[in-house]
N, C-alpha and C positions, 0 to 999 in steps of 0.2 A: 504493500500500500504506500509506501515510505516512498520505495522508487519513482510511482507514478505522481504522486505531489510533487517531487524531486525534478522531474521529467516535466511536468506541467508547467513548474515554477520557473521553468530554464526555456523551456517555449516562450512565457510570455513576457519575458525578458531579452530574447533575440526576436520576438515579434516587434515590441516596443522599442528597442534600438534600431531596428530597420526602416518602423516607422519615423524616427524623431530624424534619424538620418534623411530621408525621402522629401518631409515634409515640411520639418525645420532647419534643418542646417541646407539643404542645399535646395530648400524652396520649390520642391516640385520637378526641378530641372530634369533627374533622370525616369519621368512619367509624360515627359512632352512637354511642347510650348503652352497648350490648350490648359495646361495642368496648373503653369507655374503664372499664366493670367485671371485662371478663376482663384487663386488664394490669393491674389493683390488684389483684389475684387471685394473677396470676402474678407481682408484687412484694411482695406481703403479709409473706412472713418477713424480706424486705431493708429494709423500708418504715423502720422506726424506726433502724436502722444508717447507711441513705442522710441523713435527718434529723439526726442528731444532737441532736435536740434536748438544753438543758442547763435545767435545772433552774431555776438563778439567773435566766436571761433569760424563761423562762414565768413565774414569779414575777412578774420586776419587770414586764413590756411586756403581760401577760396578766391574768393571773391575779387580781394586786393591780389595776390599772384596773377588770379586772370589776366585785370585791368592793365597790370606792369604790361604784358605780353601784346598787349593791345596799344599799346602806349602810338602814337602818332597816326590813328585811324582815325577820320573823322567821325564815320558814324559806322563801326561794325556792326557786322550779324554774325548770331552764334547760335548754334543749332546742340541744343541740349536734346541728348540719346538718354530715353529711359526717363525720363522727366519727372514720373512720379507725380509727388502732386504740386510739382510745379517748384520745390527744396531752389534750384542754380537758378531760374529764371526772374523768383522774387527777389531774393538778396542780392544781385548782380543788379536788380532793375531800382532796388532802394537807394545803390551807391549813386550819390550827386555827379562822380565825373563818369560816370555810363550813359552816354548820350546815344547807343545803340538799340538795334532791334533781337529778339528772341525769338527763334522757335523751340518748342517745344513736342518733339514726339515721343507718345507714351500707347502702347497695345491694351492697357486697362481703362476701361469708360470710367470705369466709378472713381480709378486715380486721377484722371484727367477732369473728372467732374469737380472735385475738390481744386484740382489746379486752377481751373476756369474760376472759380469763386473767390480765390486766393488772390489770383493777379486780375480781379476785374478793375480794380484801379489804374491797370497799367495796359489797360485792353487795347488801347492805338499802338504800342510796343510789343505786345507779344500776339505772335501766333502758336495756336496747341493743335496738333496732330493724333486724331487715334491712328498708329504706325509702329510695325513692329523694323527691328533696326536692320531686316535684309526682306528686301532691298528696301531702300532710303529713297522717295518719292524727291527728289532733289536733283540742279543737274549739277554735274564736273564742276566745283571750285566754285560751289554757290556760297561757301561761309568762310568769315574770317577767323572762327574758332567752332572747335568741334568739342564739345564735351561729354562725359559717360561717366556716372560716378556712382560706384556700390552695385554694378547690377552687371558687367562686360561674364561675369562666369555665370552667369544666370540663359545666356544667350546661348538659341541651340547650335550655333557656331560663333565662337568668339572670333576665330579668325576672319571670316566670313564678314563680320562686322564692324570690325576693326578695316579690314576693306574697302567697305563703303564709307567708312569716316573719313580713310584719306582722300578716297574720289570725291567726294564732294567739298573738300579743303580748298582752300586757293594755295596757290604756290604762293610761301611767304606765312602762311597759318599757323597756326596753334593748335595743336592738339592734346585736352588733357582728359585723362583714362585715371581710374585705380586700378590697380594688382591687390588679387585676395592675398594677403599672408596670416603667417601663423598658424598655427595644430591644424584650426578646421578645413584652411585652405587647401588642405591636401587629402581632405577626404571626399573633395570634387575630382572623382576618378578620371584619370584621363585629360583633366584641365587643369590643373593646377601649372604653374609658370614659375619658375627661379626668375629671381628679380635681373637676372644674365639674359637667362633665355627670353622673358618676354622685350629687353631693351632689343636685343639679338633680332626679333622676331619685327619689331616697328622698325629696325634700320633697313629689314630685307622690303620694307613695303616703301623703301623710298624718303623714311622721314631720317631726319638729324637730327642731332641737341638735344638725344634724350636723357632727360634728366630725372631721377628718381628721389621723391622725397617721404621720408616716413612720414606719414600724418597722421592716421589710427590704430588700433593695433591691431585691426582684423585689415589697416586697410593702406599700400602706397598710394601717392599719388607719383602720377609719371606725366612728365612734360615732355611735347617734342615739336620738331615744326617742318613744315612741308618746303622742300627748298625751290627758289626762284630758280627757273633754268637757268643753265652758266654760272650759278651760285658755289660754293665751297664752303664747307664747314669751319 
């Protein structure tokens, strides 16, 4: 009798780590795209309360780094991948020297639905997209920055994606992505990235000046930029 309590006990403890794996830690990813947008769906109105995001640290670790990279545009566009509910688009659009435009593609309604409510003060500035990030409804070298943050290993090809971030870059751009790190980064089987190999990985697609900065602990930020033909690093 001992055995099969034993036996049962041990079932529902690799049942339950399968699950927590599947559906918390890597978000659905290995169930399908279809999987990993119905739970931002059904997290939508918790999504910004779970974040916490704070103000002062999108500023300093964001927002300002953007702006630097942007420094002598009169008025850029920047196409936020994965938008959420709308996190780079507000605090980029609060900053006084951001005299640019925003878009915003996000594959969750009910994400984008909060986004839209969020930035309706700033509605002649941003555009929101329901769009998943392959393919990117944009043409060649439509933006003067490409951003993706917390979501590029969430994507059913992160290569794929990262792809069309630099096609629609202008030569001269910015491009800024995270890299998952840390223990759980590498229980995304098959997608996990050494902070080597993914810079390795954005110089084969053509970009330069990748620069990798720690910013969370689940999370790098990586800088790079698309170069001007006849340009040199």
């Amino acid at each position: 009798m001992w055995l099969w309590v034993g036996g049962i006990a041990v079932a529902i403890v690799v049942v339950g780590s399968l699950l927590y794996w599947l559906l918390i830690i890597t978000e659905g990813l290995f169930l399908g795209r279809r999987m990993v947008v119905w739970l931002y769906d059904r997290t939508a109105h918790q999504y910004d309360g779970i974040k916490e995001f704070d103000a002062l640290a999108e500023q300093f670790f964001v927002t300002q780094p953007l702006l630097l990279q942007l420094t002598g545009i009169p008025a850029p566009r920047v196409l936020d991948v994965a938008t959420g509910t709308g996190r780079l688009p507000y605090f980029l659009l609060n900053e006084p020297l951001f005299n640019g435009k925003v878009v915003g593609a996000e594959p969750s309604a009910k994400m984008l639905a909060l986004a839209q409510e969020k930035l309706r003060p700033f509605s002649y500035r941003v555009s929101l997209v329901q769009q998943t990030a392959v393919p990117l409804p944009f043409a060649d070298h439509s933006f003067d920055a490409v951003t993706c943050l917390e979501a590029l290993e969430f994507f059913p090809s992160d290569r794929e994606a990262l792809q069309e971030m630099v096609r629609v870059l202008r030569p001269g751009g910015t491009l800024l992505v995270t890299r998952r790190r840390g223990w759980e980064a590498k229980l995304f089987l098959g997608r996990y990235w050494s902070q080597e190999a993914f810079a390795a990985y954005l110089r084969s697609l053509g970009l330069e000046g990748v620069d990798t900065q720690i910013w969370q602990v689940d999370y790098d930020q990586v800088f790079a930029r698309k170069p001007i033909v006849g340009s040199r690093e």
